[in-house]
DSSP file (Angstrom, degrees, kcal/mol; ACC not computed):
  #  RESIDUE AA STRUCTURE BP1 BP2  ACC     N-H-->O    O-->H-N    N-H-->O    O-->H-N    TCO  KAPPA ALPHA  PHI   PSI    X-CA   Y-CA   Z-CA
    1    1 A X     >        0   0    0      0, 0.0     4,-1.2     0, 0.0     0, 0.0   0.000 360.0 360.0 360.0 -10.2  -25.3  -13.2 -286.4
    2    2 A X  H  >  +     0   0    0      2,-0.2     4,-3.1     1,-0.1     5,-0.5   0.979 360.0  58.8 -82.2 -53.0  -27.5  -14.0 -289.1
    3    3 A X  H >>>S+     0   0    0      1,-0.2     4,-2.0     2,-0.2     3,-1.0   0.855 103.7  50.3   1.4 -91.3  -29.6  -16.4 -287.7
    4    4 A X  H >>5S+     0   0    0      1,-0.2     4,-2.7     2,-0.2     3,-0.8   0.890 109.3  55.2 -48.3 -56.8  -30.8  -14.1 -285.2
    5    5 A X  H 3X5S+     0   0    0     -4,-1.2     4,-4.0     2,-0.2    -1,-0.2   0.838 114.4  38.8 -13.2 -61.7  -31.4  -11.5 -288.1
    6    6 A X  H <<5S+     0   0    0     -4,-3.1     4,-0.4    -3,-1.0    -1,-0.2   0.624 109.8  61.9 -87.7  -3.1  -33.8  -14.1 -290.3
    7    7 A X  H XX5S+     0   0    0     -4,-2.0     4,-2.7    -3,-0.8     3,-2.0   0.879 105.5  52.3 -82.0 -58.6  -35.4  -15.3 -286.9
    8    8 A X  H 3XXS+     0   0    0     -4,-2.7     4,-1.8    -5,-0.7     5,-0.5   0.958 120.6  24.8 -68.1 -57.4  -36.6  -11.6 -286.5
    9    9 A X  H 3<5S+     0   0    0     -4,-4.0    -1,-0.3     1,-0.2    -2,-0.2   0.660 115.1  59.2-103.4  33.6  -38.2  -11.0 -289.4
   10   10 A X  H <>5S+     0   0    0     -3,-2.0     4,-1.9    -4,-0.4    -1,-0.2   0.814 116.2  41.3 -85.8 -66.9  -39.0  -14.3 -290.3
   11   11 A X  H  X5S+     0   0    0     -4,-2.7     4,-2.6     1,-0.2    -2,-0.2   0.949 114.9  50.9 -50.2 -60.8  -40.8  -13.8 -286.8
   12   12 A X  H  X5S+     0   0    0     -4,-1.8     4,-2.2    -5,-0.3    -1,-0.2   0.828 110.5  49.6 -54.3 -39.1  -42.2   -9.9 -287.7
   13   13 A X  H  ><S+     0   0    0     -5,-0.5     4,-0.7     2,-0.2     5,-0.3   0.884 111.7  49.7 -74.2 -70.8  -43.7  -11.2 -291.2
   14   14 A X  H  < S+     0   0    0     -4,-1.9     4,-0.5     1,-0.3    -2,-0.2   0.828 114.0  45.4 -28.3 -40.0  -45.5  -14.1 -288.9
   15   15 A X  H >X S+     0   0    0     -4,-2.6     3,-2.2     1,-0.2     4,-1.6   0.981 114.5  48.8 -88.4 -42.6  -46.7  -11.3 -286.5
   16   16 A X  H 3< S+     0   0    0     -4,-2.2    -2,-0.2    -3,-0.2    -1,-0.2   0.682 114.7  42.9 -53.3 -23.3  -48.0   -8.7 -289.7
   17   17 A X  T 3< S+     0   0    0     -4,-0.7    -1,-0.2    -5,-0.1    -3,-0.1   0.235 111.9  58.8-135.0   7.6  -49.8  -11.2 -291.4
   18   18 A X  T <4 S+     0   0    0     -3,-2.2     2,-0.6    -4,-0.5    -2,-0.2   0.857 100.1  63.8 -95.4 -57.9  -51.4  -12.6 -287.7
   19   19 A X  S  < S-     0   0    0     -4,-1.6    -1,-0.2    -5,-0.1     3,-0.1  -0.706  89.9-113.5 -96.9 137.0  -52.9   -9.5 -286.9
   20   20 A X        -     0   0    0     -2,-0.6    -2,-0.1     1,-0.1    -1,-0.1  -0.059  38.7-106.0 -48.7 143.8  -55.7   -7.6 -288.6
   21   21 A X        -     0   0    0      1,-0.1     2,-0.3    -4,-0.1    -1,-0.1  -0.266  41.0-108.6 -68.8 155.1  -54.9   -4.6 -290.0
   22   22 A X        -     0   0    0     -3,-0.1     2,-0.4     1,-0.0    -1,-0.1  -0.667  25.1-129.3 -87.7 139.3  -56.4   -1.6 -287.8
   23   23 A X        -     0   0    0     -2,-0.3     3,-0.1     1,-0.1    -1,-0.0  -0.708  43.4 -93.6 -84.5 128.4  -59.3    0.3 -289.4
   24   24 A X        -     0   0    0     -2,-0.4     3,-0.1     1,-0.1    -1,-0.1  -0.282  42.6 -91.1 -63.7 150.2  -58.4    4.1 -289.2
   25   25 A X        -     0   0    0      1,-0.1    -1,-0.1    -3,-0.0     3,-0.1  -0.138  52.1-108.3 -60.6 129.0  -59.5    6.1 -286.6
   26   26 A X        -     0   0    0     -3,-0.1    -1,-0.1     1,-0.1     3,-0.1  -0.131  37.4-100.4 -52.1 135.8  -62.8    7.5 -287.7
   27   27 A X        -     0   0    0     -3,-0.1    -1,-0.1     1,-0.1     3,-0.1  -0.064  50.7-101.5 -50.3 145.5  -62.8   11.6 -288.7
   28   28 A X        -     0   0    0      1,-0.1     2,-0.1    -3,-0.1    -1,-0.1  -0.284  43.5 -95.7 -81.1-173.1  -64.1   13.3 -285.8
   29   29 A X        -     0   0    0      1,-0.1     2,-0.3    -3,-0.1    -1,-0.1  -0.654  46.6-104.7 -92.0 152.2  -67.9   14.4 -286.0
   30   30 A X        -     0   0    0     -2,-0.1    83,-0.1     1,-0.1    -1,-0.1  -0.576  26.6-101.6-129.5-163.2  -68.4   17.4 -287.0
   31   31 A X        -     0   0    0     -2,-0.3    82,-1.9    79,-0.2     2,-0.5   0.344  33.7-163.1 -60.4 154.2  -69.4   20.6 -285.1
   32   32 A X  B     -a  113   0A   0     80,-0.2     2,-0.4    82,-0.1    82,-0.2  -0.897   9.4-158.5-112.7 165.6  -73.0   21.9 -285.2
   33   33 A X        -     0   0    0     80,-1.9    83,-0.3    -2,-0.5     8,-0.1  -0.952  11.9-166.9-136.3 128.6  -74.6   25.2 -284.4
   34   34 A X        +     0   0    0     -2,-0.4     7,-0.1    81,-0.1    80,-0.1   0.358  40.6 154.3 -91.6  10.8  -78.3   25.5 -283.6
   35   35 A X        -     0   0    0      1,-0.1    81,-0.5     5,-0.1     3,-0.1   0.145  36.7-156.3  -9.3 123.4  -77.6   29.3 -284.0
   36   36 A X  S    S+     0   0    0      1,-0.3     2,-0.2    80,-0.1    -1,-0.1   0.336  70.6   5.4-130.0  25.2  -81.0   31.0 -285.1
   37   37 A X  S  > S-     0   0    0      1,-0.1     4,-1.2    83,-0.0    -1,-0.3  -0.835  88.0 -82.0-168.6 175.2  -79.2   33.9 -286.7
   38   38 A X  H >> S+     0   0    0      2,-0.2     4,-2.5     1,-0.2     3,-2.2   0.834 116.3  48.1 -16.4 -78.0  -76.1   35.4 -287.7
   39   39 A X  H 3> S+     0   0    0      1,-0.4     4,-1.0     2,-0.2    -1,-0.2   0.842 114.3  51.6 -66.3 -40.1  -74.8   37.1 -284.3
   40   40 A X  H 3> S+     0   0    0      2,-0.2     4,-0.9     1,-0.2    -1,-0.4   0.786 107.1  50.0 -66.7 -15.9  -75.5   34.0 -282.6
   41   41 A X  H XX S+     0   0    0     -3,-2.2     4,-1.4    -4,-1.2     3,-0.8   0.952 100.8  65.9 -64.4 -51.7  -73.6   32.1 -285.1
   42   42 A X  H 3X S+     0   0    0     -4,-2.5     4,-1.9     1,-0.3    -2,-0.2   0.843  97.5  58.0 -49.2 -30.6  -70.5   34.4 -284.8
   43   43 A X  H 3X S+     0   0    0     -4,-1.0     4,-1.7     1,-0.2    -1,-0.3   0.968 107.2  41.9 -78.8 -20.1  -70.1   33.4 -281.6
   44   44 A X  H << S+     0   0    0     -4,-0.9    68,-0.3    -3,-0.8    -2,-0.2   0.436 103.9  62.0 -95.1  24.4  -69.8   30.1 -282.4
   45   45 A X  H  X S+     0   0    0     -4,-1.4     4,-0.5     2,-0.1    -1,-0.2   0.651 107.0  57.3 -68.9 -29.5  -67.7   30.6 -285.3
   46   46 A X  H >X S+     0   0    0     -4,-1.9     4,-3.5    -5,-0.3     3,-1.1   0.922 101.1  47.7 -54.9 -52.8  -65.3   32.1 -282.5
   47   47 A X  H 3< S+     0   0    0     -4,-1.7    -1,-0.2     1,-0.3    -3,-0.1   0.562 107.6  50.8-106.0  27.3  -65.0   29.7 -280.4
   48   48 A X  H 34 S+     0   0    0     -5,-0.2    -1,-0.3     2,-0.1    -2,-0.2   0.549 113.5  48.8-115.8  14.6  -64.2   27.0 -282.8
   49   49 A X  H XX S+     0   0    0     -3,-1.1     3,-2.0    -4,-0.5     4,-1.4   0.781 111.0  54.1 -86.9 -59.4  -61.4   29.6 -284.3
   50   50 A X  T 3< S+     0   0    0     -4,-3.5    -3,-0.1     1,-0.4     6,-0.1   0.882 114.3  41.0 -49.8 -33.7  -60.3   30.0 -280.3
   51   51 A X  T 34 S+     0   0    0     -5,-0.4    -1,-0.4     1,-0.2    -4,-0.1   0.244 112.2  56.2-101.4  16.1  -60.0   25.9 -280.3
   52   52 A X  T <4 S+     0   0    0     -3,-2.0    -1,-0.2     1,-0.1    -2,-0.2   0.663 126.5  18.2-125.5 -20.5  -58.2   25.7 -283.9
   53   53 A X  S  < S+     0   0    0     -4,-1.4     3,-0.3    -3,-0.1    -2,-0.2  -0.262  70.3 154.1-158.4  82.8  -55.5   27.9 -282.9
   54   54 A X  S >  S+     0   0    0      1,-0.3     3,-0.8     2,-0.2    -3,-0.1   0.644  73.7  66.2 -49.2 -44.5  -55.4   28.1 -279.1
   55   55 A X  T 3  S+     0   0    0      1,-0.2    -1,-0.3    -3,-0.1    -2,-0.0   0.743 100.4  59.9 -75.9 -25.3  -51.5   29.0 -279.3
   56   56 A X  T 3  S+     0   0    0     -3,-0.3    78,-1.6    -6,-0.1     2,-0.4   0.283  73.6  99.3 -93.3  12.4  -52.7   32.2 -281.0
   57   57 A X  B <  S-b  134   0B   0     -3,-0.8     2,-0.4    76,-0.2    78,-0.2  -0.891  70.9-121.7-118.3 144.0  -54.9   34.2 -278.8
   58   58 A X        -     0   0    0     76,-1.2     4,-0.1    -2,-0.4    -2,-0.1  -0.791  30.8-123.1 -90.4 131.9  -53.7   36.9 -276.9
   59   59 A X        -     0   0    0     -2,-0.4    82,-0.0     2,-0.1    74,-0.0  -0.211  64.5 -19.1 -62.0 153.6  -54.3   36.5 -273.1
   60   60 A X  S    S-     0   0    0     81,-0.0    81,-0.3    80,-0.0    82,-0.1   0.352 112.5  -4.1  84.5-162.5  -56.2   39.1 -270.9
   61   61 A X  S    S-     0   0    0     80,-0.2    82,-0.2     1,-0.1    83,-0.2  -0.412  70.0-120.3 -64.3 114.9  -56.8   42.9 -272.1
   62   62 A X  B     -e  143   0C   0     80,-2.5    82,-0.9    81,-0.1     2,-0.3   0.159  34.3-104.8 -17.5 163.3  -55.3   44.3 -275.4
   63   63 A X        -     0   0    0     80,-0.2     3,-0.1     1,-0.2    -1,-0.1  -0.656  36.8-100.4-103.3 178.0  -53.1   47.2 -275.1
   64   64 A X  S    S+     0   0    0     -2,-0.3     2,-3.3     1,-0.2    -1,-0.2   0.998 110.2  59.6 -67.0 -58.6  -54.4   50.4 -276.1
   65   65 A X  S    S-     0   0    0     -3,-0.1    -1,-0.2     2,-0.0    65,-0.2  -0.200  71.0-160.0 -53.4  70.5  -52.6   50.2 -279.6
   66   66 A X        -     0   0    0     -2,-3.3    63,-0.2    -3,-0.1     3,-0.1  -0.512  23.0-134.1 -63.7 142.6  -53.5   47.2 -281.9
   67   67 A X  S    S-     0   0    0     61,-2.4     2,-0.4     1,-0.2    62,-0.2   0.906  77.8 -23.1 -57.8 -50.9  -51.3   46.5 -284.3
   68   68 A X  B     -C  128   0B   0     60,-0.7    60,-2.0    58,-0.1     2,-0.4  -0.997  54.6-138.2-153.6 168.4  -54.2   46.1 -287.1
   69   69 A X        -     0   0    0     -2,-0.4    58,-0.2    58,-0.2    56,-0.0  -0.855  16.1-164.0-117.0 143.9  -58.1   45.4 -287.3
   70   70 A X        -     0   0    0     -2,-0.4     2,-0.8     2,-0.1    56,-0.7  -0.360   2.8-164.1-128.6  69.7  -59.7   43.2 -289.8
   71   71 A X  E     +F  125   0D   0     19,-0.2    18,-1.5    54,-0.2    54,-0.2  -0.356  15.3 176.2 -68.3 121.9  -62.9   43.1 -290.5
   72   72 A X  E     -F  124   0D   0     52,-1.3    52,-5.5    -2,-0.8     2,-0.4  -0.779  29.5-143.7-123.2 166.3  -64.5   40.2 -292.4
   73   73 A X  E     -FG 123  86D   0     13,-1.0    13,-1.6    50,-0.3    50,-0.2  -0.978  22.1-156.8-131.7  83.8  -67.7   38.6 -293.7
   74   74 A X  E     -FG 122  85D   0     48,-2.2    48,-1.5    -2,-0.4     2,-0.5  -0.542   4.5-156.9 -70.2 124.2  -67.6   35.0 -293.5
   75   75 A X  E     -FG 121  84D   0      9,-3.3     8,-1.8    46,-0.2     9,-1.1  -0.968  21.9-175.3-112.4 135.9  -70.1   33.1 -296.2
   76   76 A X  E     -FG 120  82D   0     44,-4.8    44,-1.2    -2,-0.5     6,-0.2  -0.989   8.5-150.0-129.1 131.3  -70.5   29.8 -294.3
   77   77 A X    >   -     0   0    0      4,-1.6     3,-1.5    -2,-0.3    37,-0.5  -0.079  38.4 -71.7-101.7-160.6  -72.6   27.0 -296.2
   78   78 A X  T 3  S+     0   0    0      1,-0.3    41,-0.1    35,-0.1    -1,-0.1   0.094 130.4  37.0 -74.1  11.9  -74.6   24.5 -295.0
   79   79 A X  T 3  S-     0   0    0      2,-0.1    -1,-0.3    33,-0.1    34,-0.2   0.265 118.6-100.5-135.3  19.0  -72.1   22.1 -293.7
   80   80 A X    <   +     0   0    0     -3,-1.5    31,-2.7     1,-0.3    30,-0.3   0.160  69.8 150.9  70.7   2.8  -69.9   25.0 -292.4
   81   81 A X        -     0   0    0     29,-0.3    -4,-1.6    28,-0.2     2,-0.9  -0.032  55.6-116.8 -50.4 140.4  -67.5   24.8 -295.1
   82   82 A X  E     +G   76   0D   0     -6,-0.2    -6,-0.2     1,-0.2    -1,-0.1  -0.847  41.7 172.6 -99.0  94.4  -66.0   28.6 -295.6
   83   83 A X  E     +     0   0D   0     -8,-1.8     2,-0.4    -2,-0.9    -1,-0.2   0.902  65.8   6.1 -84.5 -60.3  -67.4   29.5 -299.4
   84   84 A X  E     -G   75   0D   0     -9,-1.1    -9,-3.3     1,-0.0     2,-0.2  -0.757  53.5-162.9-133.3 178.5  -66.3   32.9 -299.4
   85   85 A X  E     -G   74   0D   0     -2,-0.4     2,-0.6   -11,-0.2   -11,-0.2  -0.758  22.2-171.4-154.4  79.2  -64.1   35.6 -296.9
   86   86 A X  E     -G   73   0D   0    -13,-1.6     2,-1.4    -2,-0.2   -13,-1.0  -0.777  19.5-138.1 -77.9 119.9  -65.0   39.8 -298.1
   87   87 A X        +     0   0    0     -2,-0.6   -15,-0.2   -15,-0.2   -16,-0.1  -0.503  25.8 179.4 -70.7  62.6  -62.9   42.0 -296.4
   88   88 A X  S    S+     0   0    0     -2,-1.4     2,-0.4     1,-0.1   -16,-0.2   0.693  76.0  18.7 -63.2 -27.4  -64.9   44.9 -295.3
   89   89 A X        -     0   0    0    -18,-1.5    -1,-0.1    -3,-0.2     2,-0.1  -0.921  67.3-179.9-157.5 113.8  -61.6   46.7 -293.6
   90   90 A X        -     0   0    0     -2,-0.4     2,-0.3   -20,-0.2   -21,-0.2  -0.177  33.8-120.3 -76.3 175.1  -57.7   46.1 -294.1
   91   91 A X    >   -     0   0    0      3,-0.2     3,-4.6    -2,-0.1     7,-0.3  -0.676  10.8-148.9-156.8 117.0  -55.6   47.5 -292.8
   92   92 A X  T 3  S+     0   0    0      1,-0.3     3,-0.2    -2,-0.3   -24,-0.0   0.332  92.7  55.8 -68.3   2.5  -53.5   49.2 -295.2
   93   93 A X  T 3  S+     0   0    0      1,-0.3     2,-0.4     2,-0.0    -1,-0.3   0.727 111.0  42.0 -79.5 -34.0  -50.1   48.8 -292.9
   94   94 A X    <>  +     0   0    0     -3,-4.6     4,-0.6     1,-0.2    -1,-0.3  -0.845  55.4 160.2-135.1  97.5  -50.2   45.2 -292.6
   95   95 A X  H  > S+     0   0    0     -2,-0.4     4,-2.2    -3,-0.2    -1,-0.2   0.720  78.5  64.1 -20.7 -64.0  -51.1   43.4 -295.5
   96   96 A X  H  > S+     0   0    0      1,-0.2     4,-3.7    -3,-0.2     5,-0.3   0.769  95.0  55.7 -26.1 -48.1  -49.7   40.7 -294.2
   97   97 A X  H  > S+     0   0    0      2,-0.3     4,-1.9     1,-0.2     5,-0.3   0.897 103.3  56.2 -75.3 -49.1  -52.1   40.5 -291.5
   98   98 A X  H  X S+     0   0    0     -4,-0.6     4,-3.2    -7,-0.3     5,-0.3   0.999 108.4  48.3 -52.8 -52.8  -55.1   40.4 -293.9
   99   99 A X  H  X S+     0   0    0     -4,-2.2     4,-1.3     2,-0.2    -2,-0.3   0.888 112.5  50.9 -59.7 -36.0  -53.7   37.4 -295.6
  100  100 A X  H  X S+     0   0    0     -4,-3.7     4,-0.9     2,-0.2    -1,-0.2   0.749 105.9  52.7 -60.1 -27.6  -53.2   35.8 -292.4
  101  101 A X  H >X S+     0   0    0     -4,-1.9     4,-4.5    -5,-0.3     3,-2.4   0.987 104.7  51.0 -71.6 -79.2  -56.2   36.4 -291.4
  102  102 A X  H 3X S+     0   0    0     -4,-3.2     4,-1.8    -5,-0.3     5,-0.3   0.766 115.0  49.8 -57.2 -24.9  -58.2   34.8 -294.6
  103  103 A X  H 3X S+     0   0    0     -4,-1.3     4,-1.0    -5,-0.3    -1,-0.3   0.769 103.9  52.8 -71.3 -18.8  -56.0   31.6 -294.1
  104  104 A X  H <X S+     0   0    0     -3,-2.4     4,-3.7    -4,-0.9     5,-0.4   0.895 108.5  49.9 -72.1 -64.8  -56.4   31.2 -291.1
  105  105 A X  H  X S+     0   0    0     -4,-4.5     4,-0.8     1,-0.2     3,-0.3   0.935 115.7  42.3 -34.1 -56.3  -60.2   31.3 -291.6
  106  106 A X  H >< S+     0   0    0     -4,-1.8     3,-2.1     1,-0.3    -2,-0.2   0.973 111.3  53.8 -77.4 -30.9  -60.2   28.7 -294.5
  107  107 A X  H 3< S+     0   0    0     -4,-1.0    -1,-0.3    -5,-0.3    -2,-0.2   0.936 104.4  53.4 -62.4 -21.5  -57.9   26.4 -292.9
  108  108 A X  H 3< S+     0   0    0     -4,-3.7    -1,-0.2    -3,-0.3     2,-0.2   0.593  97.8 156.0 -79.3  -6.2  -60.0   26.3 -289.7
  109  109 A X    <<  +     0   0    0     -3,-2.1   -28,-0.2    -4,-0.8     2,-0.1  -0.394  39.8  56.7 -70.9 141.4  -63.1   25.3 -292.2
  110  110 A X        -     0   0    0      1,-0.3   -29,-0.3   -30,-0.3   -79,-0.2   0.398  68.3-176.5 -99.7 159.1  -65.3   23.9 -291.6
  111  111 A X        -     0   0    0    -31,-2.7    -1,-0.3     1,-0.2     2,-0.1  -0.081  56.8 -55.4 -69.9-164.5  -66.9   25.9 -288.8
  112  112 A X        -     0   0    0    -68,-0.3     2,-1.1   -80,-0.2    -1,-0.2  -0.329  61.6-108.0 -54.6 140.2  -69.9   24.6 -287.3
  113  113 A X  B     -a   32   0A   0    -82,-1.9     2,-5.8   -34,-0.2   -80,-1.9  -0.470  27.7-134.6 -98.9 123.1  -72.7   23.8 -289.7
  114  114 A X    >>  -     0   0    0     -2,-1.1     3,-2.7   -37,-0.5     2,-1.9   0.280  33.6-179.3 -54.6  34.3  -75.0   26.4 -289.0
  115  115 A X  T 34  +     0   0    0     -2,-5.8    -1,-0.2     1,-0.2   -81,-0.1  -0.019  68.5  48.3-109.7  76.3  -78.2   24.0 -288.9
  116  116 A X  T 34 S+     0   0    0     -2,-1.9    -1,-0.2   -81,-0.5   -82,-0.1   0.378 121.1  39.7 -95.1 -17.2  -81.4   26.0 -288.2
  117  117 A X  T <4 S-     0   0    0     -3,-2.7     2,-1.5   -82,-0.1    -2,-0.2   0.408  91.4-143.6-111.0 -16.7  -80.4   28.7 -291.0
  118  118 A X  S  < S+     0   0    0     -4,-1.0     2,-0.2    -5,-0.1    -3,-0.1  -0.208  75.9   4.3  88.4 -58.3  -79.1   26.2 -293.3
  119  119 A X  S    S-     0   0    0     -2,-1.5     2,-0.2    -5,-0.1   -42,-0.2  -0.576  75.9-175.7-127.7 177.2  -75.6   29.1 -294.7
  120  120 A X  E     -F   76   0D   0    -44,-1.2   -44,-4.8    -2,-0.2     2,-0.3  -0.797  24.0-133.3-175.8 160.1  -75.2   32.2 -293.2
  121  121 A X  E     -F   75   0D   0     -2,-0.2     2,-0.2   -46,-0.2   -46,-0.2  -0.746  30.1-179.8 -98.6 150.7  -73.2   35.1 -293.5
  122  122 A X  E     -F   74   0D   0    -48,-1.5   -48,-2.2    -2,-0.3     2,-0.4  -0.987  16.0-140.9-149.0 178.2  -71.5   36.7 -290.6
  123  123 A X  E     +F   73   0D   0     -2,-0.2   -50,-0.3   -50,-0.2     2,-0.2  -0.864  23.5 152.4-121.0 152.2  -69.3   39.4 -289.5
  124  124 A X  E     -F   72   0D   0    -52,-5.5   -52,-1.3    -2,-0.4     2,-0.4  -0.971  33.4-113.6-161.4-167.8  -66.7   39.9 -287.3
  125  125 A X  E     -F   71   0D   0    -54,-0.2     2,-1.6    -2,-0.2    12,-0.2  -0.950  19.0-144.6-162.6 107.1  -63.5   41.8 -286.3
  126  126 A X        -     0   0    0    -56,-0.7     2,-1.3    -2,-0.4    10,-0.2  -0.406  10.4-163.1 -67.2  72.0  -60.0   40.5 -286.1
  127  127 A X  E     - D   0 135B   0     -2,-1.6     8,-1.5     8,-0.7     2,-0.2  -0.350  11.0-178.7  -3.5  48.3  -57.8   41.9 -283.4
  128  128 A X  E     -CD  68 134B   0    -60,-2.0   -61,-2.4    -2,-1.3   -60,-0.7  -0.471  14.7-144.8-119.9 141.6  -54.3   41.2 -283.9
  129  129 A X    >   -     0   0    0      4,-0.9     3,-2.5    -2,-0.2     4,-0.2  -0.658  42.0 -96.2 -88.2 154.0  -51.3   42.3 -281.4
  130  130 A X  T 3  S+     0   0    0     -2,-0.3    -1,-0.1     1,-0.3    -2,-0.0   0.846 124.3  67.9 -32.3 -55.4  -48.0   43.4 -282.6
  131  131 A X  T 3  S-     0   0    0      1,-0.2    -1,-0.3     2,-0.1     3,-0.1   0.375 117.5-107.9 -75.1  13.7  -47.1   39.7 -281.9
  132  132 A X  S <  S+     0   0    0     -3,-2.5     2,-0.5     1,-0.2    -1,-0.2   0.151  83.9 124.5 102.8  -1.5  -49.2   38.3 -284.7
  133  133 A X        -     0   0    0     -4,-0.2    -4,-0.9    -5,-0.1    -1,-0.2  -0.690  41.8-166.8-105.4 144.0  -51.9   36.9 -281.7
  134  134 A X  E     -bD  57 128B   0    -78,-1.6   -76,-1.2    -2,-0.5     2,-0.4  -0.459  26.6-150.9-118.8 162.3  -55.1   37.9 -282.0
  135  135 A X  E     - D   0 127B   0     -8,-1.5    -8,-0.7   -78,-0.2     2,-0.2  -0.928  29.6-129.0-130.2 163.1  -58.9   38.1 -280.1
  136  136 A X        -     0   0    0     -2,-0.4     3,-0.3   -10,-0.2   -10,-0.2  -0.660  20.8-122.6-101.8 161.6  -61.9   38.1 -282.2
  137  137 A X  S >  S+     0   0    0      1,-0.2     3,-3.2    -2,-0.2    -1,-0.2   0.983 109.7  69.5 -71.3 -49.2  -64.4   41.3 -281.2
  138  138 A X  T 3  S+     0   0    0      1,-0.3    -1,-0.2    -3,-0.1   -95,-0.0   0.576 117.7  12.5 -17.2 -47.9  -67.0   38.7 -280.4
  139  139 A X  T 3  S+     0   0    0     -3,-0.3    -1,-0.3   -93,-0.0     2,-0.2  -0.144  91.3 153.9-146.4  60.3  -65.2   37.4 -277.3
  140  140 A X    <   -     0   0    0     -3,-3.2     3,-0.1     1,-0.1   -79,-0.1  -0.451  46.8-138.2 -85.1 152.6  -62.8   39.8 -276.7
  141  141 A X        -     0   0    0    -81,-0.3   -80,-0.2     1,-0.3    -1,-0.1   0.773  50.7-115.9 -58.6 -23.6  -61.2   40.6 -273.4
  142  142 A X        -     0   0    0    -82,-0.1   -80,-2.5    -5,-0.1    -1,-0.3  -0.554  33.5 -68.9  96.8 178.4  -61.3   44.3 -273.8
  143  143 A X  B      e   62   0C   0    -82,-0.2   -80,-0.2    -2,-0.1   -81,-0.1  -0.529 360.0 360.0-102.6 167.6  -58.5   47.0 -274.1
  144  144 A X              0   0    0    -82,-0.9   -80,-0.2    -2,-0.2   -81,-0.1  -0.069 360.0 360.0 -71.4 360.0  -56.0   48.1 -271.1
């Protein structure tokens, strides 16, 4: 049984050192916005948070009750990179929700790089359902 053993990676070294290593796949490119102010940027800071966490948006109309609002102030630089996140409104039930909120943001960085304005600030107003999934106001379905 050994044979067969040193045949194989006798054979497996022969094939690694036969074929060229694979370059890694290049980073994708990334987003622009030709936005030519704020409120047109927020929407397309929305829908690249709708496409970064897809699994998280709540389908069809809110219910009358949200669980909590967040409003925030995104400072977005010139390559869309998320410099800063001010909280204009908590919401002093769900803590949680706030933090979630501001991780969410920077982990989805960077947005699109906003460039006809070069940075921008913008605002917008986090939604969140009981079950932690959210709409943004920007492209919200509406309430029930």
């Amino acid at each position: 049984m050994r044979f067969p053993l040193v045949t194989l990676l006798a054979a497996g070294a022969l094939l690694c050192t036969a074929l060229p290593a694979t370059a890694a796949a290049p980073a994708a490119a990334p987003k622009v916005s030709m936005a030519a102010d704020a409120k047109a940027y927020r929407k397309d800071g929305a829908r690249h948070l709708y496409a970064a966490y897809k699994d998280q948006i709540y389908k069809g109309k809110l219910p009358p009750l949200i669980h909590a609002i967040v409003v925030v102030e995104v400072d977005v630089d010139a390559a869309g990179n998320v410099r800063d996140i001010h909280v204009i409104r908590a919401p002093s039930h769900a803590p949680d929700v706030t933090e979630r909120v501001r991780g969410m943001l920077r982990s989805a960085s960077p947005l699109p790089a906003p460039k006809r304005m070069g940075s921008t600030k913008y605002l917008d107003i986090w939604l969140v359902d009981k079950s932690g999934r959210f709409q943004l106001d920007t492209l919200t379905e509406g309430q029930r």
